[in-house]
C-alpha positions in Angstrom: 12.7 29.7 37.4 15.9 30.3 36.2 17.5 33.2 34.6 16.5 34.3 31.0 18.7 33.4 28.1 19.0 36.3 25.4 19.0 34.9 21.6 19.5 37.7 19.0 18.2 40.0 21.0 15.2 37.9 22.8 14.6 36.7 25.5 13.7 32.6 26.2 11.9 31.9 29.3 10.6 29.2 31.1 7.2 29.4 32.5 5.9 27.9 35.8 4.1 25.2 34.0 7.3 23.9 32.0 7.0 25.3 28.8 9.4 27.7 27.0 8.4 31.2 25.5 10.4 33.8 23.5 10.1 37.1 25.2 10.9 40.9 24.1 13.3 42.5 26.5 10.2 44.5 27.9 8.7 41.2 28.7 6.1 40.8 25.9 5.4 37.1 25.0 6.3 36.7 20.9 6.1 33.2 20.6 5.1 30.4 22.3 4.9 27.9 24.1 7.2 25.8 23.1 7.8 21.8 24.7 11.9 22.8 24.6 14.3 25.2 25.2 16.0 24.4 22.0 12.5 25.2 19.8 12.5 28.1 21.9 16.1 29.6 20.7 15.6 28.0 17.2 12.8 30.6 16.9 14.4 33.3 18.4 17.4 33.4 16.3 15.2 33.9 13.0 13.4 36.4 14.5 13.8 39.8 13.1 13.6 42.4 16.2 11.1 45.5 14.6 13.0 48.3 15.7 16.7 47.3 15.5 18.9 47.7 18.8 20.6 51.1 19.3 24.0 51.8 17.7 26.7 52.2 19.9 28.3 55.9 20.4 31.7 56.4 20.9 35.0 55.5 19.2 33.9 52.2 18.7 30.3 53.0 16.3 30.2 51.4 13.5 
């Protein structure tokens, strides 16, 4: 298995069996399967996370 690919702030994996899921970063499946990688990451980036990533602190917040 090779390493997970993060797309807007999923993850794509690729299961034992071949086919391609989008993950959460804790490792919950959202979507799936999916015959290509490419499905996988055109899913992902059209996703909307549900709880937006953290800001950044530090002189450099936005």
């Amino acid at each position: 298995m090779s390493a997970a690919k993060s797309v807007n702030g999923y993850l794509i994996n690729k299961a034992k069996d071949g086919q391609w899921w989008v993950d959460s970063a804790s490792g919950e499946n959202i979507a799936g399967p999916f015959p290509t990688e490419a499905m996988a990451v055109e899913v992902a980036s059209v996703l909307q996370l549900e709880h937006p990533e953290p800001k950044r602190r530090g002189k450099d917040k936005n």
